[in-house]
Every structure is written in C-alpha cells, then in structure tokens.
N, C-alpha and C positions, 0 to 999 in steps of 0.2 A: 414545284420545287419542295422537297422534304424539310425537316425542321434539321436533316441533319444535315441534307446539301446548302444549304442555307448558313449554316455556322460553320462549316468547313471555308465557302466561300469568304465571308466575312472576318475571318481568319485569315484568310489569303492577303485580304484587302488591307486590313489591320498592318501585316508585316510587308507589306508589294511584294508578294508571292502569288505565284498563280499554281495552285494544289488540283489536280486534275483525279477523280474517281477511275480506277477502271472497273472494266464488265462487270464484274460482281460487287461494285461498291467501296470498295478498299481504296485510301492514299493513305501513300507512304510520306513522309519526310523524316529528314538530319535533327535533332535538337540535342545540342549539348554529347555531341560526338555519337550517337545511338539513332538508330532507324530507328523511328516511332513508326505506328502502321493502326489507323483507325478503321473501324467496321459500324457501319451502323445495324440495329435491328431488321427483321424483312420487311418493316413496315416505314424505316427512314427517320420515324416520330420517338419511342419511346425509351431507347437509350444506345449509348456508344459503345464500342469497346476500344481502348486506347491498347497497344500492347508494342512489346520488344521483346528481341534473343536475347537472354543475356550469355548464353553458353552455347556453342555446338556441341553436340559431344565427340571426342577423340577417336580413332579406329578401334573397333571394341567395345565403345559403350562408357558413359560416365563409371568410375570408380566408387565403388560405392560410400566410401566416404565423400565424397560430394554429394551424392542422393540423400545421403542421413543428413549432412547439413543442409541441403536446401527443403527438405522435410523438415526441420527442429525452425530453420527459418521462416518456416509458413505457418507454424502452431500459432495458434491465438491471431495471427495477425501481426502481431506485435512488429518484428523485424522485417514486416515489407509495408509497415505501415497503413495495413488496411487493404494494401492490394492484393493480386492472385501471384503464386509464383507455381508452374506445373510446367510437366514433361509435354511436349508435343512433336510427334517425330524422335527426329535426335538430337532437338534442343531444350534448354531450359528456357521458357518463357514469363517473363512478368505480366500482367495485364487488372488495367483497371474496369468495371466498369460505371458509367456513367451517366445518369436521368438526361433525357433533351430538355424534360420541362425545367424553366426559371435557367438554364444553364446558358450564359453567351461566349461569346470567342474572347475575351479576354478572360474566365474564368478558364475555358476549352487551352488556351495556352499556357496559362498557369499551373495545370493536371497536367500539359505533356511535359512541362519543362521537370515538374517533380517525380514525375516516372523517369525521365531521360535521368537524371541524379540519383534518384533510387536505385537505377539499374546499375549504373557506373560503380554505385557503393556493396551493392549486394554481390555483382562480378570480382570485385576483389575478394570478398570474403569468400567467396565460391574457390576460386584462384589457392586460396590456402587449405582448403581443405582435399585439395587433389591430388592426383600425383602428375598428373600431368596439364600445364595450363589450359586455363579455361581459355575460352576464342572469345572475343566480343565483336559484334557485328556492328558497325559502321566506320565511316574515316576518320581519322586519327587525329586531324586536322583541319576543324571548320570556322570561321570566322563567324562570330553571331550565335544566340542558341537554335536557330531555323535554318532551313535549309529543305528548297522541295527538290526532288527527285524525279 
C-alpha cells in the first residue's frame, strides 16, 4: 500500500467513509458543497494533488473578462492563497499541491476542507466578472463537510 493509499484510507476511517481509488488512482468526494478529486504522483509516495472546477465554461468559451480575472487572481499567489487556479478543458480548475512526507489525514482533511472554501469564494468572484454565470460543480446541499461518491 502507497503512502498515499494509505492516508486516503485513514481519512476514510477518520470520517466512516469508505473513499474507493479508481483505475488510474483518482477519488473524488463532496466537502463543503464542491467535488474535491485527489491524484497521487505515479509513484503513490511523493506528493498529492487535491483539485476542483470551480467554473465550466458557457457555450462559446469563458468571456474574457473572467479569464483576466481569474489571471490577475492567480498573480503572486495571493488571492488563491497559494494554490493553482488554470484553464483545463472548459473549465476553470483550483488545485493544490501537496508533500506525502510528514503529511496525515487529519492535516489531508484540513487542505480539502480549505480548497472546498477557497473555491466557493473564488466562484463568486469569478460569477461577477462574467457575463454569463459561472457553473460550480457539485450538490447544492450536503449535510457535513464530506461526502464520498
């Protein structure tokens, strides 16, 4: 067992959720109304990637006032807090990433719960610089900040 299937588990255990990997490594869950979706390195050991949509884009393509702002949001760092926010596909994605070493599952929930809020806050602001609303991607209504999938 990897260091990362290992704190994914132990996570699970932590909140009695049962978080299942597929083929390629990936689970997804709910926190704090957002699909979080982890990926570990190809080696399972040497770091994570936590990540969410915070946007799809609308038929036609973000407006490009949402591109300048979520470009001017990504400078320095500053307003995503240190994490990634980039185009992938036709969405706008946040993603952190994160060392396995010294890292446990109650640290591991404490990064997804702040990306899950991070995102929520970043989609609003995203939302006003469009013309057309942004999408945020998961259910609108979860009890708890977790939830597997």
């Amino acid at each position: 067992m990897t260091t990362y299937e290992r704190l994914v588990s132990e996570l699970g255990d932590g909140l009695g959720i049962k978080f299942a990997l597929d083929d390629s490594g990936v689970v997804e869950m709910f926190a704090e109304d957002h699909a979080v979706l982890l990926r570990a390195d190809e080696t399972g050991e040497r770091e994570l990637t936590a990540f969410t949509v915070l946007a799809v884009a609308p038929e036609g393509g973000f407006p490009p006032k949402t591109l300048m702002r979520a470009l001017e949001m990504n400078l320095f760092g500053r307003e995503v807090a240190g994490h990634h926010l980039g185009l992938f596909a036709d969405s706008l994605v946040l993603s952190a990433n994160l060392p396995l070493a010294d890292l446990t599952a109650e640290d591991l929930a404490d990064r997804i719960v702040m990306l899950a809020r991070l995102a929520g806050e970043l989609s609003g602001s995203l939302k006003l610089s469009s013309d057309a609303p942004a999408e945020s991607v998961g259910p609108s209504s979860l009890g708890g900040p977790f939830m597997a999938v």
